[in-house]
C-alpha positions in Angstrom: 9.3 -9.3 -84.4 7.4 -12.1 -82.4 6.4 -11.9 -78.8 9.0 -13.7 -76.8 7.7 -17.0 -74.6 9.2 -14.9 -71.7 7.0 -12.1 -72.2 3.7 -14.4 -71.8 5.1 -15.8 -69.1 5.6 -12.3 -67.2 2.3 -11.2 -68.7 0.9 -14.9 -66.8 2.9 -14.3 -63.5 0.9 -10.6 -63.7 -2.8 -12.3 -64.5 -2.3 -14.9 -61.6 -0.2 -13.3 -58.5 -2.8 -12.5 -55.6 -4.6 -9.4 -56.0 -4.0 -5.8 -55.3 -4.6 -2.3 -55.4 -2.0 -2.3 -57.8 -2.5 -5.4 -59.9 -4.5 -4.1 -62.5 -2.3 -1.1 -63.0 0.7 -3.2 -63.3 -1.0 -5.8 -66.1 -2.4 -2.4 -67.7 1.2 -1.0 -68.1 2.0 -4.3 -69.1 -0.4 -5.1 -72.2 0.2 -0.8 -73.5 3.9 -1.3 -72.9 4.1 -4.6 -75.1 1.7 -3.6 -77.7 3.4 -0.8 -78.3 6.8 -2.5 -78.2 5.2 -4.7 -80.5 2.8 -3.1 -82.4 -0.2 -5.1 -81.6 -3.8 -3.4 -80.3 -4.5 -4.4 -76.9 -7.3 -6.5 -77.5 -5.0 -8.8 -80.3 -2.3 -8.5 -77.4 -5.3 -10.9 -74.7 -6.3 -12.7 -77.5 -3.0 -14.3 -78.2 -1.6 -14.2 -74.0 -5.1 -16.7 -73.9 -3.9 -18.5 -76.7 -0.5 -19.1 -75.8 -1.5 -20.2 -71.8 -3.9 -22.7 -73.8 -1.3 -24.2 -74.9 1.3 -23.9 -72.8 0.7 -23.7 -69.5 -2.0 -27.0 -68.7 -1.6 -26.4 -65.3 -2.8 -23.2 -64.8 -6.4 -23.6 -67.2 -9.0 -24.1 -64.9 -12.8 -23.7 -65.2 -12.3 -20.2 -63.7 -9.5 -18.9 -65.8 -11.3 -20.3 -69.0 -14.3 -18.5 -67.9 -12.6 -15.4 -67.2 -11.3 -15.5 -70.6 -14.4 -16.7 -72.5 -16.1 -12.9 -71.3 -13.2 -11.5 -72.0 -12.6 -12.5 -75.5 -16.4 -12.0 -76.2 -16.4 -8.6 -74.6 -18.1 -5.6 -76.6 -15.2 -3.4 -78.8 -16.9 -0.6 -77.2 -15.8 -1.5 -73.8 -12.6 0.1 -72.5 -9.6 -1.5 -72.2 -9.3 -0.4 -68.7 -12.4 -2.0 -68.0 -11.2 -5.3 -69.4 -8.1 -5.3 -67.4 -9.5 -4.3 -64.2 -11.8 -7.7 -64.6 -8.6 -9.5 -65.4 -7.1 -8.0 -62.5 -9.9 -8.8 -60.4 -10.8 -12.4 -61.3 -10.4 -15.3 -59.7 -8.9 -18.5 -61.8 -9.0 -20.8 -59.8 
């Protein structure tokens, strides 16, 4: 089964509301619940949200995001996924 366009786009809405406490809790639930759901390591699961907002969403790549994805995507194995998404949570795109 393939990742829905909808599911991106709730995974995007996630990545780019305003920070909180809770943000990168909320997109951490998010990225174990669909790779489970979907069978897909969590790492694949950023890998292909970066791929699809590439393509899809033009209005919403900015130097910032593509930075923020560029460390992400070239980010050790060894570091923890909860590292990863607490930078995601934390950055700013614009």
């Amino acid at each position: 089964m393939a990742i829905t366009n909808q599911t991106w786009i709730n995974m995007h809405r996630l990545v780019m509301s305003h920070d909180s406490k809770q943000k990168s809790k909320d997109i951490l639930a998010f990225i174990q619940t669909t790779g489970i759901k979907y069978n897909m390591d969590s790492r694949s699961l950023l890998n292909k949200y970066f791929n699809f907002v590439i393509r899809h969403m033009e209005e919403d790549i900015t130097p910032g995001f593509l930075n923020m994805a560029e460390e992400i995507v070239h980010a050790s194995d060894d570091t923890p996924i909860e590292c990863i998404v607490s930078y995601l949570g934390k950055s700013n795109c614009q």
